[in-house]
N, C-alpha and C positions, 0 to 999 in steps of 0.2 A: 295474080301479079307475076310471080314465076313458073307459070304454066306453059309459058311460050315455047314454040316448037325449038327453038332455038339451045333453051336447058332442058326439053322434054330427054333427050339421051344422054345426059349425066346423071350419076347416080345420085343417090340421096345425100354423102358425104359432099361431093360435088357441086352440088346445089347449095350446100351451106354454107360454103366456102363463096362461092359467087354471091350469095345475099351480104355474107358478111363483110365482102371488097366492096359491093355496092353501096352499105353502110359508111364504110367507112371512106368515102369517095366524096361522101356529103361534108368531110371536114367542119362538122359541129361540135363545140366545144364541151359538151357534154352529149354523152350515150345511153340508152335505155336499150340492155339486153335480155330476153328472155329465152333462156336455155340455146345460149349461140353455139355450143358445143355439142347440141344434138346431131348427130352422125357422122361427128366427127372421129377420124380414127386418133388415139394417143400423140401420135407424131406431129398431127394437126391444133390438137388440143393443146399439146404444149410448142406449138409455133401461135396460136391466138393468146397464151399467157404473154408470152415474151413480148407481142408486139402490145398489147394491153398493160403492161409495166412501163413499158416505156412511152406510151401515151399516155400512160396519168404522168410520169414522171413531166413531163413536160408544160404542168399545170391542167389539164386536162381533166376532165371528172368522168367515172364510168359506174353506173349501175348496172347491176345484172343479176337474174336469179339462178344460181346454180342448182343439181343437185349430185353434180359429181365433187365428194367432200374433199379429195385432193387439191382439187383447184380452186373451191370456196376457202379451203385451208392457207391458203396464198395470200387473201385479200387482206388489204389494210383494217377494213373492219366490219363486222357480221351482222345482221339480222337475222335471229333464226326465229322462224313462223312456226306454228305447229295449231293445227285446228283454225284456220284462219285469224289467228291473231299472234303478234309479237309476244315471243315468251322473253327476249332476251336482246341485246345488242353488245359489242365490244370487242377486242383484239380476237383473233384466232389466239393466241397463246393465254389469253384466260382460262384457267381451269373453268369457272360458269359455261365459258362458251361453248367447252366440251360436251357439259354437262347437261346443256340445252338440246344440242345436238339428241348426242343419247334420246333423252326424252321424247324429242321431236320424232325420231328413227323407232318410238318403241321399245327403246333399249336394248336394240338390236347390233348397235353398233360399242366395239370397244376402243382403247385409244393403246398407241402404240410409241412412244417417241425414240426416234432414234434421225441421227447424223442433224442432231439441234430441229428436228419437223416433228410434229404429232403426225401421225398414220391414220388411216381409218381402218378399221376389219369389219366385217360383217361376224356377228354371234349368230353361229345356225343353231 
């Protein structure tokens, strides 16, 4: 679909950014996103939060599976998977929710709160 010579010379950040204007071009009231963040650099990633807050704000619905837990840490509310089934659902500021996470991650990850956000760290 995006193979065209046309995105064949933009990078891979690039191309993401162009599916994801393409997306959202469609003006459907609800979104199905799977990992729209992928090769995205930071600055982008939080330019697609901002514009994704403000299109739910505006009645809008947005699914999406993350796995960058910054930006999952944002959402109104979780699903977290782990082995192919729901272990958990609920606010990011749920202690559970943390605690799903964790598990889901191997227990790889710790939590951190500071300026009113939980953090995520990786435990090496």
């Amino acid at each position: 679909l995006f193979r065209s010579s046309v995105l064949s010379p933009l990078s891979a950040g690039q191309r993401q950014r162009a599916r994801l204007a393409r997306l959202l071009a469609t003006r459907a009231p609800t979104l199905l996103m799977d990992e729209p963040v992928t090769h995205l650099d930071a600055p982008h990633q939080a330019d697609w939060l901002t514009w994704t807050r403000a299109w739910v704000a505006t009645g809008n619905h947005l699914v999406t599976v993350l796995h960058e837990l910054p930006l999952a840490m944002r959402a109104d509310h979780l699903i977290v998977l782990h082995q192919g089934r729901c272990i958990h659902q609920g606010s990011p500021q749920d202690a559970q929710t943390r605690k799903s996470i964790e598990l889901a991650f191997d227990d790889r990850i710790e939590w951190v709160h500071a300026q009113g956000q939980w953090l995520s760290a990786w435990r090496l």
